[in-house]
N, C-alpha and C positions, 0 to 999 in steps of 0.2 A: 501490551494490547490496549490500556485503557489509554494511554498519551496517544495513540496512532489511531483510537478514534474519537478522542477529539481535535486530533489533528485534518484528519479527514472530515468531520463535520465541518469546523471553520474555515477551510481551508480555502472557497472562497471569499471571504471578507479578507482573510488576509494576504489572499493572493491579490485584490482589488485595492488594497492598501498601499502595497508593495508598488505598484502597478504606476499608483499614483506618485509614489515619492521619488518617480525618477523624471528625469527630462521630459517634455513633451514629444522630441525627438526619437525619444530610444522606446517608447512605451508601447511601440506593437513588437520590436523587437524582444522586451521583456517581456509582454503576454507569450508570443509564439514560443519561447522558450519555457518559461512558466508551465504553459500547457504541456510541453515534452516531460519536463521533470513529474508531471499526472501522472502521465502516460507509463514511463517507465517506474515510477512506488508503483502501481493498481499491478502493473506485470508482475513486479516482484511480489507484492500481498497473495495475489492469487495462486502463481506458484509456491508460494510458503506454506500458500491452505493444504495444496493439493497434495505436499510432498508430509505435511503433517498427517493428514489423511490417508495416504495406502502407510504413512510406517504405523498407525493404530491398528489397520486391520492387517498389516502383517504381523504385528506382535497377538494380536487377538487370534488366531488363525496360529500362530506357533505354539500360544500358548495351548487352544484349544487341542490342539494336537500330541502337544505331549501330557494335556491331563494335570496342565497349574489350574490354581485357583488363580 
């Protein structure tokens, strides 16, 4: 969690770095791309939250149910 956010903090300077180090030809093709590989971590981040978040309150809620500490 701590690498992934400061991967996501810098992520653009290093994405504009990147950006820079290739052809002057291919560099929108590398942004447009660049920007998809965003697109798709934020998807997976958030579904990682979301799937971490009902297995809590489903253990919370079994647990409460059967009477654990």
């Amino acid at each position: 969690p701590i690498a992934g956010f400061f991967l996501m903090r810098d992520f653009p300077s290093i994405r504009a770095r990147a950006i820079a180090l290739c052809p002057e030809n291919y560099q929108a093709e590398v942004d447009r791309v660049s920007l998809q590989v965003v697109e798709v971590f934020s998807d997976y981040l958030r579904g990682l939250a979301r799937i971490c978040t009902l297995y809590a309150l489903t253990s919370f809620a079994m647990f409460w149910l059967l009477g654990l500490n």
